[in-house]
N, C-alpha and C positions, 0 to 999 in steps of 0.2 A: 548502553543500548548498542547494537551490531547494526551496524549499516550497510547492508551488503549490497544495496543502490550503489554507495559512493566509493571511490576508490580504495584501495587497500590504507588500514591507517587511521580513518575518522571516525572508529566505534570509541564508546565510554562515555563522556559526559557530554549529554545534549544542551539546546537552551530551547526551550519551549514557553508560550504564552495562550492559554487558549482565551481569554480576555483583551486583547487588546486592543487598543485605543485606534487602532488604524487599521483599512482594510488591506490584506493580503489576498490576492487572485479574489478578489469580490469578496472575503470573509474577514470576519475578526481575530484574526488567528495571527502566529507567528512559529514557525517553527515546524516540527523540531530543527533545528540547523546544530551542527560538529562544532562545539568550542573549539576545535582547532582549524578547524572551516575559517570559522568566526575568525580566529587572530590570524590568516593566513591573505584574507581579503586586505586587510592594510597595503600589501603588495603590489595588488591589483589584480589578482588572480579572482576568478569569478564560481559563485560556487549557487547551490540551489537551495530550496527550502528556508528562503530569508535571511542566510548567514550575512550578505552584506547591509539587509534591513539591520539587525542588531547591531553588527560592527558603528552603522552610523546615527544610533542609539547610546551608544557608549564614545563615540569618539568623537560628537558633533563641535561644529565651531557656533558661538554662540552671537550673535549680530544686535546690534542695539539702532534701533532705526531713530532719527530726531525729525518730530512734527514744528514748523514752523507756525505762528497764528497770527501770520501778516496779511490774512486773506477775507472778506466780508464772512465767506460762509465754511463750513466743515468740509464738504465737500471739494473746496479747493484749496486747503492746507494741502502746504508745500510738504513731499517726506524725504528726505535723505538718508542713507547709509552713515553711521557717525564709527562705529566701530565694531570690529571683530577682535573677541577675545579667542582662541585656540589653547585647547589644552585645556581648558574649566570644566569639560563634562567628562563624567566617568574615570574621577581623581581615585575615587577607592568603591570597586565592586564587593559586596561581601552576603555571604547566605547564613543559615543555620547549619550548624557541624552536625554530621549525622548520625554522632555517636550519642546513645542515651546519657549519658556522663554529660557532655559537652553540648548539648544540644539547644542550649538557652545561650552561648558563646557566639560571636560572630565568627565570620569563614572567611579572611581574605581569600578573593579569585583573581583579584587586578590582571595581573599577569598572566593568567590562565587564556584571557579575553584580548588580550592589547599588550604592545608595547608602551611603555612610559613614553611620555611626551611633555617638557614644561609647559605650562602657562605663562602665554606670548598675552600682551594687547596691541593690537596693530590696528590703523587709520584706514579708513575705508577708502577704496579709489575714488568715490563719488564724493567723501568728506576728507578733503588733504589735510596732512599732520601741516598745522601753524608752525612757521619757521622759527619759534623760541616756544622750546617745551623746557621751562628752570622750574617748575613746578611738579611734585610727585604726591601721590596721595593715598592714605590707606584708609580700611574700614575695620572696627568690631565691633563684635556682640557682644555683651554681659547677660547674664540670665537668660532664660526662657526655656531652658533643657528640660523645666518640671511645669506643666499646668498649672497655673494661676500665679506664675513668679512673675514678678513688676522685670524689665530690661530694660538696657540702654544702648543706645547705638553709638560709639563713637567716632567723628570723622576727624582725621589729621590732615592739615595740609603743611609740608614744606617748601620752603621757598629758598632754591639750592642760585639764585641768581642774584645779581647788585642792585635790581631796582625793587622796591617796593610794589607787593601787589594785591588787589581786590580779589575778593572773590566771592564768588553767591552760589547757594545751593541750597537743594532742595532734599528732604526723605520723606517718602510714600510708602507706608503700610499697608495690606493689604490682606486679609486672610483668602485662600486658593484650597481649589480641592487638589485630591492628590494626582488628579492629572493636570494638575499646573495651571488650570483654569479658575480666573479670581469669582471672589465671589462679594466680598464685597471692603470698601475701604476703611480702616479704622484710625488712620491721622496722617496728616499732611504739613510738613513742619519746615520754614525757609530760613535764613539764613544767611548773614553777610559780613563779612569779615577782611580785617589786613590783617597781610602777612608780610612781615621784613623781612631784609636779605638774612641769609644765611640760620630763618629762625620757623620751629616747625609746629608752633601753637598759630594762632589768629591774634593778632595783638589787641584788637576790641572788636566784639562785635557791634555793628553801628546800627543796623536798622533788623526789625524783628515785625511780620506781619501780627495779625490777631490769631492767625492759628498755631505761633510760635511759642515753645514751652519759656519762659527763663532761661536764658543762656547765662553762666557765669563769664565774667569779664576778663582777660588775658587768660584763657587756658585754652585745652584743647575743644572742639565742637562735641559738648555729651549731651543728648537728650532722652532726658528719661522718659519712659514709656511706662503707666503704671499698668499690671493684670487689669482691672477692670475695665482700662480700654479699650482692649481686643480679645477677651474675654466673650463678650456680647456677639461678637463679629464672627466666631468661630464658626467653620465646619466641619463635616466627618473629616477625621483624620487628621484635625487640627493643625494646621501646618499654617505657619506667618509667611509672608514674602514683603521685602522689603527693597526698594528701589533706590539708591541713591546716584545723583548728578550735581557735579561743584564744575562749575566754570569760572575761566582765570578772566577779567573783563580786558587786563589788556592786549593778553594773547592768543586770546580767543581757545584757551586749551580746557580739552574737556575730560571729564573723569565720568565713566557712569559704572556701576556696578548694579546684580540682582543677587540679593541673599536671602534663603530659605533656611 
């Protein structure tokens, strides 16, 4: 497209939404804005037609708020800031190629849009990093890439320190439409475990609620999720989300992740 609005330079590929999920000048619209608009805003240069709306669409920091339920009623749960992750949104942008040949292939744009940035997780002001973080922690997925495949989630935790440590967590499924809005929950499964020095399985898990699967004993945290569970749960466009939070009891160190 020719821009002859904007300065010399931002014609050719636009980004346009005439659907979207948020108003623009009173509309639901977004765009067109200059992909080079777009990745030129990171700078802090200020451009028109929404280029920095998208930029902070593809570049957001994603924040994990903690509800306290030390309170009689809902209303007066405590909420905290617990963590910002930076760098999780907009890992890889990609379209349809628009060649008849290639046209079922995806299109890396990433870089068309943004500069690379890693993913940091950093402690909120409002919730300080605990003065002993020896604990680190990852997540996966197994299956679910195909409609009606059973998956499992699994949680690691290591314990890179010399004392001995607890830990409790939780994972919350969830099916969401595809604007990110849930819609309804299909399991909720807790969890509690030691973990030795210098050892990155849970050495037993020790207490397991009623809505907890079987856990196997000294290995890592895997819960399997069968298809027909979240099956029933489904909406348009079929998309899981899954919440996970492991907290260390003596260090009060917290892990939260959202995976879609």
């Amino acid at each position: 497209m020719r821009r002859d609005e904007l300065p010399q330079g931002y014609d050719g590929w636009q980004a346009l939404d005439p659907t979207s999920q948020d108003r623009q000048s009173g509309r639901f619209r977004i765009g067109p804005a200059s992909v080079k608009a777009i990745k030129l805003c990171q700078s802090g240069k200020k451009w028109p037609y929404d280029a920095e709306y998208v930029l902070s669409r593809i570049t957001a920091d994603v924040s994990y708020y903690r509800v306290t339920n030390n309170f009689s009623t809902v209303s007066n749960q405590a909420i905290s800031l617990a963590r910002v992750n930076k760098g999780e949104v907009g890992t890889s942008l990609v379209t349809s190629a628009y060649s008849k040949s290639d046209r079922h292939k995806p299109m890396e744009r990433t870089t068309d849009y943004k500069d690379s940035r890693a993913s940091t997780e950093v402690p909120a002001q409002h919730f300080p990093c605990p003065p002993t973080r020896d604990c680190s922690f990852s997540l996966k997925l197994s299956g679910g890439q195909e409609l009606g495949a059973d998956i499992e989630v699994t949680v690691t935790v290591s314990n890179k320190g010399a004392m001995l440590r607890r830990v409790d967590g939780r994972v919350v499924g969830t099916a969401i439409y595809y604007t990110g809005q849930p819609a309804r929950s299909f399991m909720s499964m807790d969890f509690t475990g030691l973990v030795s020095p210098g050892q990155s399985k849970p050495r037993q898990i020790l207490e397991q609620t009623k809505r907890v699967s079987v856990l196997s004993l000294g290995a890592t945290v895997n819960l399997p999720i069968e298809a027909k569970k979240y099956m029933r749960s489904l909406v348009e466009q079929a998309i899981l989300q899954f919440f996970v939070a492991v907290k260390v009891r003596e260090t009060k160190q917290l892990f939260l992740k959202v995976w879609q």
